[in-house]
C-alpha positions as CSV (number, residue, x, y, z in Angstrom):
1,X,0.0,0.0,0.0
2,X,1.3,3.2,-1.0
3,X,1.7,6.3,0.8
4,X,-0.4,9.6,-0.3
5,X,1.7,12.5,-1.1
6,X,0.7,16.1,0.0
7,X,0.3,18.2,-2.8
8,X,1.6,22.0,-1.9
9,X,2.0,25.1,-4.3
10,X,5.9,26.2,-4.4
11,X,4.6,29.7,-3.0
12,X,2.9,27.8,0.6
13,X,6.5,25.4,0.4
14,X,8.5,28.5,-0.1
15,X,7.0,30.4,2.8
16,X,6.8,27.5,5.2
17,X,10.2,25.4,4.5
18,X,10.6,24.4,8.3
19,X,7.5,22.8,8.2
20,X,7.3,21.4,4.9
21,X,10.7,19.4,5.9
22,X,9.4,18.5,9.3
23,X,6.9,16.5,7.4
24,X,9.0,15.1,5.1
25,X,11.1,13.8,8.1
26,X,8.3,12.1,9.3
27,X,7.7,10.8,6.1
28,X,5.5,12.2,4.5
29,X,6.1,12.8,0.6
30,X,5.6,16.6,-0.6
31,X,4.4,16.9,-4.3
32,X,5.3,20.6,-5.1
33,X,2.7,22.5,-7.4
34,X,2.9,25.3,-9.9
35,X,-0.3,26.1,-11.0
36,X,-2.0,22.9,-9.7
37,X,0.6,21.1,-11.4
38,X,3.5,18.9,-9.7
39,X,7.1,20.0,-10.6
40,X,9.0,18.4,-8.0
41,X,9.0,16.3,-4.4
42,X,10.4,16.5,-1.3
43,X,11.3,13.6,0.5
44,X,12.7,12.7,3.7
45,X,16.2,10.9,4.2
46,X,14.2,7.9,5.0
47,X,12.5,7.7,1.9
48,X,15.6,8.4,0.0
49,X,17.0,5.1,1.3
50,X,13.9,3.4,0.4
51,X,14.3,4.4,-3.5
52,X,18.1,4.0,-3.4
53,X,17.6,0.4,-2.4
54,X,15.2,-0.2,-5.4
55,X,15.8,-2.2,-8.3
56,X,16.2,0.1,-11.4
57,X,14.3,-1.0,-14.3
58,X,15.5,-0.1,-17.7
59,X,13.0,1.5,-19.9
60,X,11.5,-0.4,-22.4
61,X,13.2,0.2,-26.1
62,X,10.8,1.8,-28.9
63,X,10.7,-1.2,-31.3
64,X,11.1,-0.2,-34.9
65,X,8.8,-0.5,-37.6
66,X,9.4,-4.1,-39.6
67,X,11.0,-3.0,-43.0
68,X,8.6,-3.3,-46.0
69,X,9.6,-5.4,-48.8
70,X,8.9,-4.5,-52.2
């Protein structure tokens, strides 16, 4: 089950940093908004360790388009 993040426009972030990364300490995950839109996350160190620990997946290659024969 995964955690909700807590959505927060840049400008609120901005103006209350201290408690932004209180939360993130505990562990919450902080989706930063610009215009209702995410641009970024804050996470706590916890978290970090959590992702860094993660298997990375390679992305899957485009295929290409069988040549036509003529």
């Amino acid at each position: 089950m995964g955690m909700k993040s807590l959505p927060i426009p840049v400008a609120q972030a901005r103006s209350n940093f201290s408690d932004v990364l209180d939360d993130a300490r505990k562990g919450k995950r902080i989706r930063l908004t610009r215009h209702g839109k995410p641009v970024g996350w804050i996470i706590g160190e916890s978290e970090k360790r959590v992702l860094d620990a993660a298997p990375v997946t390679k992305k899957a290659k485009p295929r290409r388009n069988p040549r036509s024969r003529g």
